[in-house]
N, C-alpha and C positions, 0 to 999 in steps of 0.2 A: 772794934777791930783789936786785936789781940797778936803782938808778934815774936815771936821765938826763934832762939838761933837752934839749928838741930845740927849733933856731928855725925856722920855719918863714913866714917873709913878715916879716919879721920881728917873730912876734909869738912868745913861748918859750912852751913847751908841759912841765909836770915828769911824766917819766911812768915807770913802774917796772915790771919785766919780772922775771918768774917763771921760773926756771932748774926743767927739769925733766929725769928722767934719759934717757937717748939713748934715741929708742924708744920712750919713755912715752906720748907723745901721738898720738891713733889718727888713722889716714889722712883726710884728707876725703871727704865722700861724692861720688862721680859727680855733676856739674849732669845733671838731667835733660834730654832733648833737646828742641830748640822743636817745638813741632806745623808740620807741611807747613800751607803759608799755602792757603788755598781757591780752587779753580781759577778763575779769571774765567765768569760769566756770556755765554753767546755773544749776539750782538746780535741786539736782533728784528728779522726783514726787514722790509723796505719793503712795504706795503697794495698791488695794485697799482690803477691809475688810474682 
Protein backbone atom coordinates (compact mmCIF):
# COMPACT_ATOMS: atom_id res chain seq x y z
CA UNK A 1 0.00 0.00 0.00
CA UNK A 2 1.38 3.16 -1.18
CA UNK A 3 -0.07 6.59 0.24
CA UNK A 4 0.08 10.24 -1.15
CA UNK A 5 -1.17 13.50 -0.33
CA UNK A 6 -2.71 15.03 -3.73
CA UNK A 7 -3.67 18.95 -3.82
CA UNK A 8 -6.18 19.58 -5.72
CA UNK A 9 -7.61 23.47 -5.80
CA UNK A 10 -5.88 23.86 -3.26
CA UNK A 11 -7.45 21.86 -0.93
CA UNK A 12 -4.94 18.42 -0.05
CA UNK A 13 -6.60 15.19 -0.37
CA UNK A 14 -4.33 11.79 1.87
CA UNK A 15 -5.10 9.08 -0.28
CA UNK A 16 -3.57 5.49 -0.49
CA UNK A 17 -3.28 3.11 -3.41
CA UNK A 18 -3.18 -0.68 -3.30
CA UNK A 19 -0.46 -2.20 -5.43
CA UNK A 20 -1.65 -5.35 -7.02
CA UNK A 21 0.11 -8.02 -9.23
CA UNK A 22 0.25 -7.15 -12.95
CA UNK A 23 -2.78 -8.69 -14.47
CA UNK A 24 -4.68 -9.18 -11.25
CA UNK A 25 -7.37 -6.80 -11.65
CA UNK A 26 -10.11 -7.91 -14.25
CA UNK A 27 -10.83 -5.86 -17.41
CA UNK A 28 -13.91 -3.47 -17.09
CA UNK A 29 -17.06 -4.32 -18.43
CA UNK A 30 -18.17 -2.89 -21.91
CA UNK A 31 -20.61 0.61 -21.21
CA UNK A 32 -23.62 -0.67 -22.56
CA UNK A 33 -24.75 1.17 -25.65
CA UNK A 34 -27.34 4.26 -25.41
CA UNK A 35 -30.81 3.38 -26.77
CA UNK A 36 -31.46 5.16 -30.55
CA UNK A 37 -33.45 8.37 -29.33
CA UNK A 38 -37.26 8.11 -30.78
CA UNK A 39 -38.09 9.22 -34.17
CA UNK A 40 -39.88 12.62 -34.11
CA UNK A 41 -43.68 12.51 -34.44
CA UNK A 42 -44.74 13.86 -38.07
CA UNK A 43 -46.99 17.00 -37.89
CA UNK A 44 -50.56 16.87 -38.07
CA UNK A 45 -51.71 18.50 -41.31
CA UNK A 46 -53.61 21.44 -41.57
CA UNK A 47 -57.99 20.96 -41.35
CA UNK A 48 -58.80 22.23 -44.55
CA UNK A 49 -61.07 25.44 -44.65
Amino acid sequence: MKYYTITVNGVAYSVSVEETAAGAAPAPAAAPAPAPAPAAAPAPAAAPA
